[in-house]
N, C-alpha and C positions, 0 to 999 in steps of 0.2 A: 555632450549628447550627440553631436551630428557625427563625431569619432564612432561612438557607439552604433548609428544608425548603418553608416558607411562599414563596418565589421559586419555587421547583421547579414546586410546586402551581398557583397562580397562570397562570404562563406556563404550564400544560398545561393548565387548566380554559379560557384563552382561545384566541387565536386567533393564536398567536403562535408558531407551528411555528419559523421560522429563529430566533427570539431562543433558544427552549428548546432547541433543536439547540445554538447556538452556545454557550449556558451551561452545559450536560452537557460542552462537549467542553471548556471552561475546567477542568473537576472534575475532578480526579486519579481513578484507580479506587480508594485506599485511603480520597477523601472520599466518593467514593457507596457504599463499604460502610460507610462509618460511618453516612450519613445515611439507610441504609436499617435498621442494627442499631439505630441511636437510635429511629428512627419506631417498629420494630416491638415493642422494650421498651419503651416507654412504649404501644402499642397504639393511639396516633392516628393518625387518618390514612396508614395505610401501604398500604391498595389505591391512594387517588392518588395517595398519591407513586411507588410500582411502573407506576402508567396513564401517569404523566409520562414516568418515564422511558422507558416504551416507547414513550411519541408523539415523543418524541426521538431516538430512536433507531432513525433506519429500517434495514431488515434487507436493504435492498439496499445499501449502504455498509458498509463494511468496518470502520470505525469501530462502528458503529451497530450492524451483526452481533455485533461483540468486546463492547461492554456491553451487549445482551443474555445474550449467553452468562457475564457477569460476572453479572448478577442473578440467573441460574440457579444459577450456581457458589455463590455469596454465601447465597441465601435457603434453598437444602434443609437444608445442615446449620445451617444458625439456628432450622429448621423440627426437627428433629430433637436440638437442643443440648436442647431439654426447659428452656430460659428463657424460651418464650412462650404466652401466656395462649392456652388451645384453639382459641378464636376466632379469632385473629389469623392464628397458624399455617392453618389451615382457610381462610382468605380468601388469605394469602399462596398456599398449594398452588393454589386457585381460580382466581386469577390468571395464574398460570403455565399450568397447563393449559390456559386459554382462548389462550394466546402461542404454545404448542407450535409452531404449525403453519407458523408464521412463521420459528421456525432455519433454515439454512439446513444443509444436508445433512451439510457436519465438524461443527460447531458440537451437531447432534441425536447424531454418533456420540463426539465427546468426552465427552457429557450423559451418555449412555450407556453409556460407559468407565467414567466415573465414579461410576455409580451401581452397575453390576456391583462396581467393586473398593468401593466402601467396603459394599456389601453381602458382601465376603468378607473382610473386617477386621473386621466386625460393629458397623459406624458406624447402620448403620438401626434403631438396637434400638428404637426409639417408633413408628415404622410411617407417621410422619403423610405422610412423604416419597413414602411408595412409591406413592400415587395415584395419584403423577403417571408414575413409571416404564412403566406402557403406553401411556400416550399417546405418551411417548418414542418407547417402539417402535416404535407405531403408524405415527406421523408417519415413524421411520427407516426401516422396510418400505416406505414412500410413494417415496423417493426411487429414482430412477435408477441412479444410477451413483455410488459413493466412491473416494477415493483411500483407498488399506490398503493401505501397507506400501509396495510396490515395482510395486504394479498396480491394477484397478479390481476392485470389488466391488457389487453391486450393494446397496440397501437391506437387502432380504427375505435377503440369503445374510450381511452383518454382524450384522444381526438373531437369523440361528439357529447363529453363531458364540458372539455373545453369550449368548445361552441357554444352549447347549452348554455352555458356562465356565462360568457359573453354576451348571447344576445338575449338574454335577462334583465343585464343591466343596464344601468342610462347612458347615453354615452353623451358627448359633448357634441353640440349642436353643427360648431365648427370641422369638425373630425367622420363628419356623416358621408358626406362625398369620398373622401378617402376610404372608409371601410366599403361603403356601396363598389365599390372597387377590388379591392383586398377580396372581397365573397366571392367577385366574380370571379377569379382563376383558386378559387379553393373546391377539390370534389367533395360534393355533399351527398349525402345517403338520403333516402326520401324520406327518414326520419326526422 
């Protein structure tokens, strides 16, 4: 694994864009969540190896779009499992949010899906995740136009859907200070 992780790194810190493309798309997605949960429990190295794989992984290829949204899916609740040293977590959220901008429009509203339902399951109880949940937004209000459901939908109107659901349901008693939080840097419409 650490061979593997040290290859990863390597061909990202050079100049070696097609070998590192071509070596990600060698990796299954259950090896790059291993070798992103090995890096980040041990606490080495896990901003490069996360910078690799997104120089690997361009987000106009469909490939490349699907493991980013695989890092995303992988790293929040590893971010939130509470088995990573504050730091690490804290650089991992870091990272991501600097990436945001880059999903591409399904990809920010799945992100998004996602964080809505495990925030009504009461998956977010450490809070370290929710950072990133407006820039989510953010970024989702940004778009155009989505596919939802059987039509289009623009960003800003999935956007205050998902809110809507959200602050419908009950949340967990523990998790209240953190959202109270999470709202404040989210732009809301006087809706």
């Amino acid at each position: 694994m650490k061979g593997e992780m040290d290859k990863l790194i390597s061909l990202a810190e050079g100049d070696h864009i097609s070998e590192l493309q071509n070596y990600l798309s060698a990796l299954t997605d259950e090896k790059i969540k291993a070798l992103m949960t090995n890096s980040a429990l041990k606490g080495k190295r896990v901003g490069a190896m996360l910078k690799g794989i997104f120089k690997g992984s361009p987000s106009n290829s469909s490939e490349g779009a699907n493991r980013r949204l695989l890092v995303y899916e992988h790293c929040i609740p590893l971010c939130e499992s509470g088995d990573l040293q504050a730091e690490v977590a804290a650089d991992m959220i870091g990272l991501l949010m600097l990436e945001t901008h880059t999903l591409s429009g399904p990809s920010l509203a799945k992100l998004a899906s996602l964080f809505v339902d495990a925030i009504k399951v009461g998956k977010m109880g450490s809070g370290k995740s929710l950072e990133l949940f407006p820039t989510v937004l953010t970024a989702l209000a940004a778009c155009e136009a989505l596919t939802y459901g059987k039509g289009e939908l623009s960003g800003e109107e999935y956007k205050k859907q998902l809110i809507n659901s959200l602050c419908s349901s009950r949340w967990d008693p523990q998790c209240v200070i953190h959202f109270t939080t999470m709202f404040r840097d989210v732009p809301l419409s006087l809706e």
